[in-house]
N, C-alpha and C positions, 0 to 999 in steps of 0.2 A: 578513758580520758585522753589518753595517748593517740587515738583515731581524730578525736572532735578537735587536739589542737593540729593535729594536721591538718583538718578542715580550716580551720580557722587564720592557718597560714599558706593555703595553698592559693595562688596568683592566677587570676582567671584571668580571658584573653579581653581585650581593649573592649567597654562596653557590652562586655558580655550579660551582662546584669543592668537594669533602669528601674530604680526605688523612689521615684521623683516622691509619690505618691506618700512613702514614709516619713518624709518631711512633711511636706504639706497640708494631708488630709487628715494625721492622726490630733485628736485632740490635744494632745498635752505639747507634743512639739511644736504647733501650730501657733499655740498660745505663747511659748518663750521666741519662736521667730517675730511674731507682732510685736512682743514687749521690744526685740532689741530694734524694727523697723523703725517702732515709735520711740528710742532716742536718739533724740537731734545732737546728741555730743560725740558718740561712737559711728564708726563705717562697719555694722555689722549688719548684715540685711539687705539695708539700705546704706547709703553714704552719710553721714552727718547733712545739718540743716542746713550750716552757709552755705556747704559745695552745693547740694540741689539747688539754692536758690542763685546761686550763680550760674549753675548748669540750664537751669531755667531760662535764666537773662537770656543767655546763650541761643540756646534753642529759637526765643523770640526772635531774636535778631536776625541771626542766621537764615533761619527759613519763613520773615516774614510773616508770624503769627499772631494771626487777627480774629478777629468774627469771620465765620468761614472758612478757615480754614480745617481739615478734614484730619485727626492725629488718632491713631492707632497704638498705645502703650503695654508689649507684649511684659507679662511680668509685673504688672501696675503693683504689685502687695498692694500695702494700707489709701493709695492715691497719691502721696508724696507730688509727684509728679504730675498726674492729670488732674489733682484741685489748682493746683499752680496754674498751669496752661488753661483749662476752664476760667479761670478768671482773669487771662488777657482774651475771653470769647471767642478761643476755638471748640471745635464742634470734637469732641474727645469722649474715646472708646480705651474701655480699661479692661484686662485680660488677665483672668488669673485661678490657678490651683488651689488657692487655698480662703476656704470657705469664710474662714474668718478675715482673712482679711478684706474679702470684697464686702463682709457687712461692715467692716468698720469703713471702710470707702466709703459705701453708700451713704450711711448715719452721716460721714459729713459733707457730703451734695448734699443732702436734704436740708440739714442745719444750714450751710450756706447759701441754700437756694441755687446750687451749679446746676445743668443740666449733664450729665455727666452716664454715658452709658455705661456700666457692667456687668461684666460676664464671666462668671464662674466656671472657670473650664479647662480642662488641659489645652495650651495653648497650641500644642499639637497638632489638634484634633479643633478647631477655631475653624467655623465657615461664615458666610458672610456673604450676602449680592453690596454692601459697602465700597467704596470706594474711597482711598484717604489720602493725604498731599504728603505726609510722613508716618513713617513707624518707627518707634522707638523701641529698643531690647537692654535694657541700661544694669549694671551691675553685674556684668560681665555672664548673664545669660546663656547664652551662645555658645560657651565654652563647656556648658555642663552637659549638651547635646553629642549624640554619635554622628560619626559623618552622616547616618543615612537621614538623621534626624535633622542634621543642619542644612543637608540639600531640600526637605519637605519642607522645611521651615522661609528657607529662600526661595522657593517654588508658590507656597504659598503666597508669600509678601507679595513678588512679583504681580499675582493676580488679583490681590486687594488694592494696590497701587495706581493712581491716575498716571497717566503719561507723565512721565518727566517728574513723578514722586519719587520719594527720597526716602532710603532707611537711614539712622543712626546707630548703630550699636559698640559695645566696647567688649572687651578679647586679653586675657594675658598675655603679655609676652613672653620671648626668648629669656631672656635677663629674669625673669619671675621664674621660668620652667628649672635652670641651673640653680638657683638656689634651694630650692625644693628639696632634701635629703628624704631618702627609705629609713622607715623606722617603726619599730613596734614597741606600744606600750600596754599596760595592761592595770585597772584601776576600778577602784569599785566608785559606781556612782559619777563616769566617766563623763567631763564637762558639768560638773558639780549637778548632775541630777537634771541634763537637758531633755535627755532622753527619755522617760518615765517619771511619774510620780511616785510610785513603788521603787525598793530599792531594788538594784542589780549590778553587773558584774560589767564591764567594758574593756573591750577589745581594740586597739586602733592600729591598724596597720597600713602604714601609707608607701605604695609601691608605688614608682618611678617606669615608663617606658620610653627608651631611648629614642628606638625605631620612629616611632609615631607621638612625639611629645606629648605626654600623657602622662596625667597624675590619677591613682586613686588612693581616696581614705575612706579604708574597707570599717565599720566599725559594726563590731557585733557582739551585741546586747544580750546580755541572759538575763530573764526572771527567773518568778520562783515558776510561771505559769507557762512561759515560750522564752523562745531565743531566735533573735531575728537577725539579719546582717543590713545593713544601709551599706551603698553605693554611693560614695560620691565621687564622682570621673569629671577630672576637670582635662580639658585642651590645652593648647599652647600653641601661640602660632606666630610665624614671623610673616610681617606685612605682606610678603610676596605670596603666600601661603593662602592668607584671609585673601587678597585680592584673588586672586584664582579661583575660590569659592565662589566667589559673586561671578568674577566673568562669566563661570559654567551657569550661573544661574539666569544670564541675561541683563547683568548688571556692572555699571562701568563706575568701578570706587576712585573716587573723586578726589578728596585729600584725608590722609591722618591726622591725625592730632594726640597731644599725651592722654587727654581724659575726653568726657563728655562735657565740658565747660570753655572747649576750643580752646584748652595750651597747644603752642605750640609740639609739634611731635619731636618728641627726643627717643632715638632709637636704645636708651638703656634703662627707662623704666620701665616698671613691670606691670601696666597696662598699658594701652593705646586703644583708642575709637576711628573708628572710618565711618563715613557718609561715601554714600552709596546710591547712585542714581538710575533708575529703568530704563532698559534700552528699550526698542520697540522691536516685535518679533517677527 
């Protein structure tokens, strides 16, 4: 017993571990991340319904979104996002891990009659002769990636991008990374029974890295049957930081703002979005 909680509290190095797939693809967690995408009253998942529908206006505005226009929604869950834009007639591609949600996507293009392409898929691993006028990474994405995942991932955009196309994405702050405390707790049927439909045992340990602003909450789950650990590695970055990322990627970040609904940027909350435009190479 004494070995397995050393196991269990020993701090591995930044990303050393990638369980995206534990969330996403297992049935039962799948099913409580849809439930909470699909309420419009909570920011878990997804954002609540006014902010998307405002973040939406936004989006329209912004970047001129009509019939024609070519949009890319890395992370799409349930469509949130791409039923919205499909019905001011842009031409929208939805991208995403987990299985269930891109049928509930689909089910409603169908029922609404959108044309609405998607694709089930680590968005990772996403190829495409496509071409699109935006990409969207919304719900702070980007942040759950390791460097080497978030240079493939700007690497990538860069080459599905028309000229002078535009990514949007949002990122934690500074002010989000300081309040973050280390801590371990320990509970059976952890996050009231998110994790499994059998009961079991819950681990959570959330380690703080100074060096490289970095959060993980380690959680590891015992059955009666296995015992598995989830990774969750979140980033943090301050604007100068994010913007360097794009510069190495070929891309010239344009303006911040506090959200994905174009606030104004205020450097002490704890997200902000940048748009991000393609240089030519």
């Amino acid at each position: 017993m004494f070995k397995e909680l050393e196991k269990i509290n020993t701090r591995p190095e930044p990303f050393e571990f990638y369980t995206a797939s534990d969330l996403w693809t297992d049935e039962h967690t799948s099913e409580q991340m849809l439930r909470f995408h699909l309420n419009g009253n909570i920011d878990v998942s997804s954002r609540n319904a006014a902010f998307i529908n405002r973040s939406v206006e936004w989006v329209s505005s912004s970047f001129s979104v009509g019939a024609g226009t070519k949009i890319a929604d890395f992370g799409c869950g349930p469509g949130l996002y791409t039923t919205r834009l499909a019905q001011k007639q842009a031409d929208v591609t939805g991208i995403d891990f987990s299985k269930r949600s891109i049928q509930y996507a689909q089910e409603v293009a169908t029922r609404d009659k959108l044309s609405i392409h998607y694709v089930n898929q680590n968005y990772l691993e996403f190829e495409t002769d496509d071409r699109f006028d935006l990409i969207l990474m919304i719900m702070c994405d980007f942040c759950a990636l390791s460097p080497a995942q978030r240079k493939k991932m700007l690497n990538m955009f860069h080459t599905i991008l028309e000229p002078g196309g535009s990514v949007l994405l949002d990122v934690y702050s500074l002010t989000a990374y300081e309040q973050r405390e280390e801590t371990a707790m320990y509970e059976a049927n952890l996050l009231n029974g998110f994790w499994s439909p059998n009961k079991y045992y819950g681990f959570l340990n959330t380690l703080k890295y100074e060096r490289d602003k970095v959060v993980l909450d380690q959680y590891t789950l015992i059955e009666a049957e296995r015992t598995r650990t989830v990774y969750n590695w979140l980033q943090y970055f301050s604007p100068e930081a994010l913007k360097k990322q794009f510069t190495e990627c070929g891309f010239t970040a344009e303006k911040l703002f506090s959200d994905v609904a174009g606030s104004p940027f205020d450097p002490t909350t704890h997200e902000f979005a940048v748009v991000a435009r393609k240089n030519s190479r």
